[in-house]
C-alpha positions as CSV (number, residue, x, y, z in Angstrom):
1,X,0.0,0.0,0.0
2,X,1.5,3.4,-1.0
3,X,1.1,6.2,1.4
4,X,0.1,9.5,0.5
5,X,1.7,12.8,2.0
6,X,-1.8,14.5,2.5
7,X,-4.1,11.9,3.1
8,X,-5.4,11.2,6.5
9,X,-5.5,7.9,8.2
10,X,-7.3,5.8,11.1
11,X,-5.0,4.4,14.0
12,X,-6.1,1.1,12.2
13,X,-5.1,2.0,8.6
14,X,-1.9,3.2,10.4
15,X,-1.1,0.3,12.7
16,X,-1.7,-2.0,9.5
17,X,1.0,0.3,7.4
18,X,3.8,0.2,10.5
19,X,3.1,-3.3,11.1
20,X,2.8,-2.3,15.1
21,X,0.7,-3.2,18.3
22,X,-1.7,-1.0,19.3
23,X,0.4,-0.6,22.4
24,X,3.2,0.2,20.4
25,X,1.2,2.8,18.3
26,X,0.3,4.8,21.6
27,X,3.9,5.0,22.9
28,X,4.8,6.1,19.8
29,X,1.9,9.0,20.2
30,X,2.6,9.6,23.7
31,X,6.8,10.1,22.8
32,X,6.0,12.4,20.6
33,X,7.6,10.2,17.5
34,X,3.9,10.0,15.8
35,X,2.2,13.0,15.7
36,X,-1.5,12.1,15.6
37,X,-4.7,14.1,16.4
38,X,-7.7,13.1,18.0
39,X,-10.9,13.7,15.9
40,X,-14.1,12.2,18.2
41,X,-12.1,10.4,20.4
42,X,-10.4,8.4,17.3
43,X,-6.7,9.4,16.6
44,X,-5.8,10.9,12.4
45,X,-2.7,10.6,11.4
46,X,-1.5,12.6,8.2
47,X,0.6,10.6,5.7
48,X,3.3,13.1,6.0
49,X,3.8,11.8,9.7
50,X,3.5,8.0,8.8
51,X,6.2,9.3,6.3
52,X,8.2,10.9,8.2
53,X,8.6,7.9,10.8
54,X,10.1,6.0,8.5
55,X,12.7,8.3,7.1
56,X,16.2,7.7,7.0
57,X,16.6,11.0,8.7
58,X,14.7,9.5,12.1
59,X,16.7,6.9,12.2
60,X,20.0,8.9,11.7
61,X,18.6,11.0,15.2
62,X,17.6,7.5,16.9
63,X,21.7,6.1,16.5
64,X,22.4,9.6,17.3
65,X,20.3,9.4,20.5
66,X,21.8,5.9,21.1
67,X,25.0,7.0,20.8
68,X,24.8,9.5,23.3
69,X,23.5,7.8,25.5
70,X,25.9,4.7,25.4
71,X,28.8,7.1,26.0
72,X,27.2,8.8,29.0
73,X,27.1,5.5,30.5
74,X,30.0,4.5,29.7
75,X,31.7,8.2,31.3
76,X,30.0,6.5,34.5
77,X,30.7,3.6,34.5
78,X,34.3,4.3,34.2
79,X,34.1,7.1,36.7
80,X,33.1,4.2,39.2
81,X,35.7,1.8,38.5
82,X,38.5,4.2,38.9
């Protein structure tokens, strides 16, 4: 299925796409990762922000992220042994 920048999609039609639990699709909400918006008490989510999740560019920031935090722990964890 091809996603569209400007179309708008159900948590279903979403979860489906991602291949996630629904669990999984609220942490990603609540993290701030998927930007959704609640219309009736069901979430939309713009195909620009399904897109957007899955960009190279996200996952450049999440090794980034990783990475930062491995060597802070790391700093500690030496810090402790010495």
């Amino acid at each position: 299925m091809q996603v569209l920048e400007n179309e708008i999609y159900t948590s279903e039609e979403t979860k489906s796409l991602l291949k996630i639990s629904q669990s999984t699709f609220l942490r990603l909400i609540k993290k701030g990762v998927l930007r959704a918006y609640k219309v009736g008490g069901q979430y939309r989510i713009l195909g620009k922000e399904i897109l957007h999740l899955v960009s190279p560019k996200l996952e450049e920031k999440a090794i980034g992220a990783y990475r930062t935090v491995r060597n802070g722990v790391k700093r500690r964890l030496e810090k402790v042994s010495d």
